[in-house]
C-alpha positions as CSV (number, residue, x, y, z in Angstrom):
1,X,-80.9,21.1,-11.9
2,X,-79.5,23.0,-8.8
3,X,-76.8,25.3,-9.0
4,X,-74.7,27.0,-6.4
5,X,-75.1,30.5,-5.6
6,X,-71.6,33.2,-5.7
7,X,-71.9,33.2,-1.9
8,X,-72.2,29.5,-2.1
9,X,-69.3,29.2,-4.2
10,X,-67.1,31.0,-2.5
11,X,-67.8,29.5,0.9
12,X,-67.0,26.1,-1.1
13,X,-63.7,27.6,-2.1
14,X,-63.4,28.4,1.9
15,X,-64.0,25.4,3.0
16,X,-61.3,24.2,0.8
17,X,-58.3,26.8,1.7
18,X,-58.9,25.6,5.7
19,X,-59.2,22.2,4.9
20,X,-55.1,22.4,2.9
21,X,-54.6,24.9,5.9
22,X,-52.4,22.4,8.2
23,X,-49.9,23.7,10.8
24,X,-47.5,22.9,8.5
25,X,-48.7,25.1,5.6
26,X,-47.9,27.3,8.4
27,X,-44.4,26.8,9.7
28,X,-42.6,25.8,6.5
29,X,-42.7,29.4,5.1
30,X,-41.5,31.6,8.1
31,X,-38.7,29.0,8.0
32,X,-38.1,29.2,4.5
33,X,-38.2,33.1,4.6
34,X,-35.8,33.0,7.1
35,X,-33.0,31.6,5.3
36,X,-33.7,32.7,2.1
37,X,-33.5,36.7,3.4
38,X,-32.5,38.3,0.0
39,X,-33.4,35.8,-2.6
40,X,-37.0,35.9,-1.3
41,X,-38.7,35.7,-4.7
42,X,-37.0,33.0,-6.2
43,X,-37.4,30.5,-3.1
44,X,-41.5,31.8,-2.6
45,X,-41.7,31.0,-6.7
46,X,-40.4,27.4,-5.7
47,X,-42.1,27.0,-3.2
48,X,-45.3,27.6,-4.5
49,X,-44.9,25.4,-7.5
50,X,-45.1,22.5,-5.1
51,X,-47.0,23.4,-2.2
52,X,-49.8,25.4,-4.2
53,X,-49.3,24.2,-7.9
54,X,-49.5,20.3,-7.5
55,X,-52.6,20.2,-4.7
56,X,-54.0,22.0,-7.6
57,X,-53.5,19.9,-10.4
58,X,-54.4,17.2,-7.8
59,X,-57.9,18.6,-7.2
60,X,-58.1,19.1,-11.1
61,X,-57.2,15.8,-12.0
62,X,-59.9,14.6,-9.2
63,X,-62.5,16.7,-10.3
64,X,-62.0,15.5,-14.2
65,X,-62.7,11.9,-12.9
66,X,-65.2,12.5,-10.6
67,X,-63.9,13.2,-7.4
68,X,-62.7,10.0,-6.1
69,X,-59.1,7.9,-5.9
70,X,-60.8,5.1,-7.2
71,X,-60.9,6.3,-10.7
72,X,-57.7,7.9,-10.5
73,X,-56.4,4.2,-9.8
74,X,-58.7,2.3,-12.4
75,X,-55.7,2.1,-14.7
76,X,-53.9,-0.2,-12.4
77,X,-55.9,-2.6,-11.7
78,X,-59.0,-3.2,-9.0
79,X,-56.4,-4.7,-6.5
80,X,-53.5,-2.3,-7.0
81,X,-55.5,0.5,-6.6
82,X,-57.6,-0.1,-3.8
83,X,-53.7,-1.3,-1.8
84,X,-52.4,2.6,-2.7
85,X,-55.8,4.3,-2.0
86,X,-56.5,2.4,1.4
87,X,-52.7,2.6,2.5
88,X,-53.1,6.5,1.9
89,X,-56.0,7.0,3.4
90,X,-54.6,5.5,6.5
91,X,-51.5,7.3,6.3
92,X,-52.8,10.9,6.3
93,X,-55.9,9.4,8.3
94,X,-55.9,7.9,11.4
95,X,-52.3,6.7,11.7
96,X,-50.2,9.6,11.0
97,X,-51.6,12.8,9.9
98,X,-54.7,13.1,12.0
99,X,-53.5,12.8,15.4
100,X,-50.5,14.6,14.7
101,X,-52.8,18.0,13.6
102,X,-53.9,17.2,17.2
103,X,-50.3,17.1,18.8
104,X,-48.6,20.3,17.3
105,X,-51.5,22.1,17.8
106,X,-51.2,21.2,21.4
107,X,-47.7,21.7,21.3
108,X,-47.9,25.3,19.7
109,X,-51.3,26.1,20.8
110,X,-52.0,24.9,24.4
111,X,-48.5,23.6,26.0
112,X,-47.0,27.2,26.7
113,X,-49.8,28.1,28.9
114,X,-50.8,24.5,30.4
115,X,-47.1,22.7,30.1
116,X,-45.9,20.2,27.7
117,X,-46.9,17.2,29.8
118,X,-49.7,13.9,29.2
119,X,-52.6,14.9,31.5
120,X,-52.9,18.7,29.8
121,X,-52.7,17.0,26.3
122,X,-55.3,14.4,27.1
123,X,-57.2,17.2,28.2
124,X,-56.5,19.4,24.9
125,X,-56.9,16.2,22.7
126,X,-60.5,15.0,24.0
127,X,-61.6,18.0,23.5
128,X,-60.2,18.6,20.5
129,X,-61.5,15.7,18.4
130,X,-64.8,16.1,20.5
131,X,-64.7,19.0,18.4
132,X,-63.6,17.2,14.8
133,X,-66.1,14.8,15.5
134,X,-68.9,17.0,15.9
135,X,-67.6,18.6,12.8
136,X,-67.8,15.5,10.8
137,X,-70.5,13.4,12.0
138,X,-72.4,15.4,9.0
139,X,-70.2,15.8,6.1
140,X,-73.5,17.7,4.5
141,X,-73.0,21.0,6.9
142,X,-69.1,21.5,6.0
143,X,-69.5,24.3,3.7
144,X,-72.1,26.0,6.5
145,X,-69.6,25.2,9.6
146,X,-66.6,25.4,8.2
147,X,-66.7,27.4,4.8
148,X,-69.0,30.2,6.6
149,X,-68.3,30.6,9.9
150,X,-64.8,28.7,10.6
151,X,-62.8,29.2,7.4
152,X,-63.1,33.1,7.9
153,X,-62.5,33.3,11.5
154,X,-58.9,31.6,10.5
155,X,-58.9,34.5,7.5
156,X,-59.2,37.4,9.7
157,X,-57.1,36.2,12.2
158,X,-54.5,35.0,9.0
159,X,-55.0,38.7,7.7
160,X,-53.7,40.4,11.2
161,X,-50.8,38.2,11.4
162,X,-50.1,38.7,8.0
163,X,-51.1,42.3,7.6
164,X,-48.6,42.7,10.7
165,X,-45.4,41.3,8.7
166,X,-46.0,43.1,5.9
167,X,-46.7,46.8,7.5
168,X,-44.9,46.3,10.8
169,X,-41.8,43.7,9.7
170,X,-39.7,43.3,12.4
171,X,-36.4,43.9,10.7
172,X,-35.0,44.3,7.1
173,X,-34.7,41.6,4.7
174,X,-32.0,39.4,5.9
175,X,-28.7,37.8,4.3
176,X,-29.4,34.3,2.0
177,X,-28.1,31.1,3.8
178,X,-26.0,28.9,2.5
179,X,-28.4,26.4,1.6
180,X,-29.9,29.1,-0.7
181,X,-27.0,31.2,-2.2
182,X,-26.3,28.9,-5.2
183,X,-30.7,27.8,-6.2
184,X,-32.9,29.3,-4.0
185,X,-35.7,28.3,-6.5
186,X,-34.8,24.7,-5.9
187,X,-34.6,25.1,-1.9
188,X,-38.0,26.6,-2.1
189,X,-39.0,24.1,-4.3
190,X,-37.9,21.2,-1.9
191,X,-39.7,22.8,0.6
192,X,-43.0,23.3,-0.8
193,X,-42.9,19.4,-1.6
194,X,-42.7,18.8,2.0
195,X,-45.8,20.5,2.7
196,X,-47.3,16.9,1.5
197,X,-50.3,18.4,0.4
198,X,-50.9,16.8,-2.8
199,X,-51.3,13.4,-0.8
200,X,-53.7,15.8,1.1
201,X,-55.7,16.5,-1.7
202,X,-55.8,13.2,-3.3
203,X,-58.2,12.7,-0.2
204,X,-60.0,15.8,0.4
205,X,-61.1,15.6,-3.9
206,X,-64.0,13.6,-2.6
207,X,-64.6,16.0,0.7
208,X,-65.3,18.3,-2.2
209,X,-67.5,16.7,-4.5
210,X,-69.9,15.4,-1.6
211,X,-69.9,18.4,-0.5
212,X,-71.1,20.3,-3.7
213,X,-73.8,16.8,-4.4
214,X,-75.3,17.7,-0.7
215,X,-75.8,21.3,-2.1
216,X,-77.8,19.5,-4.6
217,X,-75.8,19.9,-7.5
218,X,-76.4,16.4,-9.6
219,X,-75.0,17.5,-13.0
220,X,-71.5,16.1,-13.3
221,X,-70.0,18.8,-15.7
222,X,-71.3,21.2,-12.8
223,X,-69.7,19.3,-9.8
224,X,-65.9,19.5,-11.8
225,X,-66.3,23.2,-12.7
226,X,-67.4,24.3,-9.1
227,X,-64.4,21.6,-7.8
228,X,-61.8,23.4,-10.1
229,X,-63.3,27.1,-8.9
230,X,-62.8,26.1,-5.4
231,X,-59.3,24.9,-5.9
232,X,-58.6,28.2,-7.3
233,X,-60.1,29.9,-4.5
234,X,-57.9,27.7,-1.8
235,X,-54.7,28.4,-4.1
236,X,-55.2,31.9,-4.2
237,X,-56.1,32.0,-0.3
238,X,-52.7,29.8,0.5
239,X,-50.6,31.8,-2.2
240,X,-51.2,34.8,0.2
241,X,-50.9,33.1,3.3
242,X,-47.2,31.9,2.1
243,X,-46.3,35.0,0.5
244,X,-47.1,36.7,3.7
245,X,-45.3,34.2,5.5
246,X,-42.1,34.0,3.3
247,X,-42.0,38.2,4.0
248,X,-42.3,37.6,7.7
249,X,-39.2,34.9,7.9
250,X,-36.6,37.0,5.6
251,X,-37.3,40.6,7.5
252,X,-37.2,38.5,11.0
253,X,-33.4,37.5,10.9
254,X,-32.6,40.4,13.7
255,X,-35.1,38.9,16.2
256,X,-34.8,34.8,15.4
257,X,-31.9,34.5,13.2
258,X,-31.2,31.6,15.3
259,X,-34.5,30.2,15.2
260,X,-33.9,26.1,14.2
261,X,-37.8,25.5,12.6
262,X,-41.0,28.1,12.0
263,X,-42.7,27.8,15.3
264,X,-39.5,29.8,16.7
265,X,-39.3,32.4,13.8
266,X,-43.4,32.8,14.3
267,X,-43.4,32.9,18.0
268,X,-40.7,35.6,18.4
269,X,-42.3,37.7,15.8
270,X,-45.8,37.6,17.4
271,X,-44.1,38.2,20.7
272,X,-41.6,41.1,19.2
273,X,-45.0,42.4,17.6
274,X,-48.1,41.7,20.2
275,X,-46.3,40.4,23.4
276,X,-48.4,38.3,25.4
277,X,-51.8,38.9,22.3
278,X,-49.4,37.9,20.0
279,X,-49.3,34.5,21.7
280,X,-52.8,34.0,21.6
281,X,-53.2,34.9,18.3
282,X,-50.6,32.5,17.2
283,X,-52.5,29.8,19.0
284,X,-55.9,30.7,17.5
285,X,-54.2,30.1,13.9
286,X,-52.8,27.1,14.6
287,X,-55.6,25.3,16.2
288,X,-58.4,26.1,13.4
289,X,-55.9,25.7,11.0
290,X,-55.3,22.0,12.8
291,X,-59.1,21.4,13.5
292,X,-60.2,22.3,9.3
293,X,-57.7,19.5,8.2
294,X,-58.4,17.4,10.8
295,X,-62.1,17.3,9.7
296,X,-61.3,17.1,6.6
297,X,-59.4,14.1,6.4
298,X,-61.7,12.4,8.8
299,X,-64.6,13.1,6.8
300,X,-62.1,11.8,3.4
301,X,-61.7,8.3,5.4
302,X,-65.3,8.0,6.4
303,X,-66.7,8.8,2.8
304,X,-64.1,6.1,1.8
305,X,-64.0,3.7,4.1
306,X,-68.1,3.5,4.0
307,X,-68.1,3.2,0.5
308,X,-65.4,0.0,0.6
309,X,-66.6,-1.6,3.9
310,X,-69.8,-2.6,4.8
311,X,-69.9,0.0,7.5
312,X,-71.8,3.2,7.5
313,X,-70.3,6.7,7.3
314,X,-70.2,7.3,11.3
315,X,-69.6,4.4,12.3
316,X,-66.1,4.9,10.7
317,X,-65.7,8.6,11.8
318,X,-66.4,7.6,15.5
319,X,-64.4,4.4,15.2
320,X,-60.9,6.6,13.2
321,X,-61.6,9.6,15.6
322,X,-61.7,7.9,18.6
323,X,-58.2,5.8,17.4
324,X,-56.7,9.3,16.8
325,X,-57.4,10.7,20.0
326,X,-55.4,7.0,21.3
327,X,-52.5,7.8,18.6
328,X,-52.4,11.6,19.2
329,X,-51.8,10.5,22.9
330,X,-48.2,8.9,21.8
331,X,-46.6,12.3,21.9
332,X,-45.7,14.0,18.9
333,X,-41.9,12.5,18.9
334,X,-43.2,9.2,18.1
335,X,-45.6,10.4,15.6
336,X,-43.1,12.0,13.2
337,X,-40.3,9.2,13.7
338,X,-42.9,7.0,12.2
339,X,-45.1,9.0,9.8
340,X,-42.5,11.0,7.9
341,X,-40.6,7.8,6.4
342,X,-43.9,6.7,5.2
343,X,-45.2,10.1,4.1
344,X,-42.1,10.1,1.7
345,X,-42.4,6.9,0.0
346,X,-45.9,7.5,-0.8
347,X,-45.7,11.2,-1.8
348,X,-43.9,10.3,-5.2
349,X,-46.3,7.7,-5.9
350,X,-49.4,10.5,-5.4
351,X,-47.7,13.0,-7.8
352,X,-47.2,10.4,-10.5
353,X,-50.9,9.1,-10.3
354,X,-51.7,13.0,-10.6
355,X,-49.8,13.3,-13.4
356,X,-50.7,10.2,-15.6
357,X,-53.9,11.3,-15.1
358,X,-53.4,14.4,-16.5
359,X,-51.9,13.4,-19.5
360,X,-53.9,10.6,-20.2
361,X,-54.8,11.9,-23.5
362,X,-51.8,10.8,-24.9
363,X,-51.7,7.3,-24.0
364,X,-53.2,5.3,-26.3
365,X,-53.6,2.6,-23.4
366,X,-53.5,4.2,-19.8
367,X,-52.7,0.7,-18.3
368,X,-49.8,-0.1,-20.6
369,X,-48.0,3.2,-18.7
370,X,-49.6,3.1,-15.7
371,X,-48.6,0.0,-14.5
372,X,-45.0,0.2,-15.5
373,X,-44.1,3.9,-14.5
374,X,-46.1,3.0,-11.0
375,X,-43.9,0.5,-10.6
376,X,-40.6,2.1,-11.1
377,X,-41.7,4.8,-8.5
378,X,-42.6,2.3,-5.7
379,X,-39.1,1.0,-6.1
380,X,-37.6,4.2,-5.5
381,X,-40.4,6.4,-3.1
382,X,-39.6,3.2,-0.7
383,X,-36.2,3.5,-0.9
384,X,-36.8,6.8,0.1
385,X,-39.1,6.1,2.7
386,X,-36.0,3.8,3.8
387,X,-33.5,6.3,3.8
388,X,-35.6,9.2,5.3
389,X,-35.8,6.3,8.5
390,X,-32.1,6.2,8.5
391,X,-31.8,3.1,7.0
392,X,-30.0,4.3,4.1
393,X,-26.8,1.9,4.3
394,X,-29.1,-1.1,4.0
395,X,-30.0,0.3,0.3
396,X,-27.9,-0.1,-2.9
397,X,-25.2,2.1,-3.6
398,X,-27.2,3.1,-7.1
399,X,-30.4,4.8,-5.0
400,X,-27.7,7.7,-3.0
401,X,-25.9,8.1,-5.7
402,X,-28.9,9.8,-8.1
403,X,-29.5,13.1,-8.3
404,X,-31.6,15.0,-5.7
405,X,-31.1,11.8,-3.5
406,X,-30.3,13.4,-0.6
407,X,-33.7,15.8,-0.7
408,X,-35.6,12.6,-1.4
409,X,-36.7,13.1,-5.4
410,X,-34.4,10.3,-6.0
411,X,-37.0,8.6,-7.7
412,X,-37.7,11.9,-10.4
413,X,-34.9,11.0,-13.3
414,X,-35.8,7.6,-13.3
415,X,-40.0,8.0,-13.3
416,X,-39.3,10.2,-16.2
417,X,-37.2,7.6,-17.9
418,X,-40.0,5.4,-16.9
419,X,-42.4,7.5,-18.5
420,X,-40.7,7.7,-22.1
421,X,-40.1,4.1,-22.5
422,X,-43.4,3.1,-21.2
423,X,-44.8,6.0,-23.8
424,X,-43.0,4.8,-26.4
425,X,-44.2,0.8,-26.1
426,X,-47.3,2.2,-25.5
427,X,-47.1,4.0,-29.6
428,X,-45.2,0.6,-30.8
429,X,-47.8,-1.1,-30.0
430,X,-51.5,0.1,-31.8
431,X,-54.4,2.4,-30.3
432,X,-56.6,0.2,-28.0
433,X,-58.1,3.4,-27.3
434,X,-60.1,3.7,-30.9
435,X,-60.5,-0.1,-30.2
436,X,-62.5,0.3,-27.1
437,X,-64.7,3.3,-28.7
């Protein structure tokens, strides 16, 4: 029985923090920062509750069950659960979330030196998923290429940007915004939760597992523990990264305190702190932090894809890449129009698989909760998908009015009412479970 080695280990864990490592892990918490100035510790706290606690508990959940969505959606039903795994797989795969890791790292990478125009992004894009191909035509060398040599190239050049807000900030901490005066916690909260990394780690579970079984590890108590390890790696990389990131946004109000997103805040600090380096520092971060998810979720859909279809492994990597590079081409505009309704409607859905999963100890039959609590948060996560597309007015008065509509966890009083009632009928009605033993 193999076993993996400390250094092995830890390039695992690596791998893992680059492939979570988006360009939006990166702009949310300068932005963040920014506004919340003084209440700085409350809205990080929030913030990483949701974007480093629930990828966690995502990867923990996968890793109890073996690494792949399928058994996370057994309780549902063959048919139901191969509908929410394919649907997510396509929408952080090759209809949403891949090409756009091509676009804004075009957009924040390449398009202030070469122009923000088709031909230099056709040029960027071919030979960036040239790149993610090559990457993830062999899903066996991702903790060599990416966990070893990748992964700490986007470290060291994470640790001088970071490094750089902590000892050379460009300004005091700044004044709280509005939004934040009355619960920063919650703000930071809200914000973390739009990182949509937990429907990121749903995916990249089984990125992990093959990639610890390729390392020859066959033992199955030995592929969860070295899954959980390398979560806790990546969450303690990304903790870091945000606090780092939060500091930089709330001591950066005197230099971008008009600053509308976190591209602004972090170009004018890297041009207030490095001028013209500073640039090209900022677009070194951004595109290996694209290019590790981008491989990541490619290599997710072909493991996936190859495993439903009668298809191999690169024939679904070539086919998904190459319809990227065509979707990527769109323009980044287009992208987020579309992806960010449907991104929304599915993220509840992911974090109450995750948690069912969890707690399935205390369900005496999984699909007697399952089913019912699934149910009640498609009926809300689509609503709102619907109202994050602007189509609010074509919904029921009952769906704005709930709390926390408006920062789209709608759906989170009733799913726990849900919960309760479907716990409860589950109790009334005997222990299966004891049955089935």
């Amino acid at each position: 029985m193999n076993v993996l080695k400390k250094l092995d280990l830890l390039a695992l864990g690596f791998m893992t923090f680059a492939l979570f490592l988006g360009a939006g892990n990166i702009i949310f918490p300068p932005s963040a920062g920014l506004a919340a100035g003084e209440s700085i510790g409350l809205a990080a706290l929030g913030f990483l509750l949701t974007g480093v606690g629930l990828p966690l508990l995502t990867i923990v959940a996968l890793a109890r069950v073996g690494g792949g969505m399928a058994l996370l959606t057994a309780p549902l039903g063959m048919r139901a659960g191969v509908l929410f795994a394919v649907t997510v797989y396509l929408a952080i795969g090759p209809l949403f979330a891949t090409p756009r890791t091509a676009v804004v790292s075009f957009e924040m990478a390449a398009a202030p030196f070469t122009g923000n125009s088709e031909r230099p992004l056709l040029i960027y894009t071919l030979a960036y998923f040239a790149a993610v191909l090559f990457l993830s035509l062999n899903p066996g060398q991702l903790v060599n290429r990416i966990g070893k040599f990748i992964a700490p190239m986007l470290l060291a050049a994470l640790l001088v940007l970071g490094g750089a807000a902590l000892l050379m900030p460009a300004g005091e901490i700044g004044l709280v915004a509005a939004d934040y005066q009355s619960a920063p916690f919650v703000q930071g909260f809200l914000q973390g939760y739009l990182t949509m990394d937990t429907l990121g780690a749903l995916v990249f579970g089984i990125v992990i597992a093959t990639a610890i079984r390729d390392r020859g590890v066959t033992d199955g108590a030995l592929i969860t523990r070295y899954s959980v390890i390398a979560g806790l790696i990546a969450a303690i990389g990304l903790s870091l990264v945000y606090l780092a990131l939060f500091y930089l946004g709330a001591t950066s109000q005197g230099i971008a305190g008009e600053a509308q997103n976190g591209v602004q805040v972090l170009t004018a600090y890297v041009q207030y702190t490095f001028g013209t380096a500073g640039s090209l520092l900022l677009a070194v971060v951004i595109t290996l932090a694209c290019l590790t998810t981008a491989v990541g979720l490619l290599t997710a859909c072909g493991e996936f894809f190859s495993s439903l279809l009668p298809v191999s492994y690169r024939v679904v990597v070539v086919v998904f890449g190459l319809f990227s590079l065509l979707v990527a081409n769109q323009g980044l505009t287009q992208l987020i129009s579309i992806s960010v309704p449907v991104l929304v409607g599915l993220y509840p859905l992911a974090i109450v698989l995750v948690a069912l999963n969890l707690l399935d100890n205390l369900w005496l039959s999984s699909p007697r909760v399952f089913v019912p609590v699934m149910t009640v948060t498609l009926i809300f996560g689509v609503a709102d998908g619907f109202a994050a597309a602007g189509f609010s007015h074509l919904l029921p008065a009952v769906f704005s009015d709930l709390p926390l509509a408006e920062q789209s966890l709608g759906w989170l009083l009733p799913v726990l009412l849900a919960v309760l009632l479907a716990a409860a009928f589950d109790r009334t009605l005997g222990r299966p479970r004891a049955v089935a033993a």
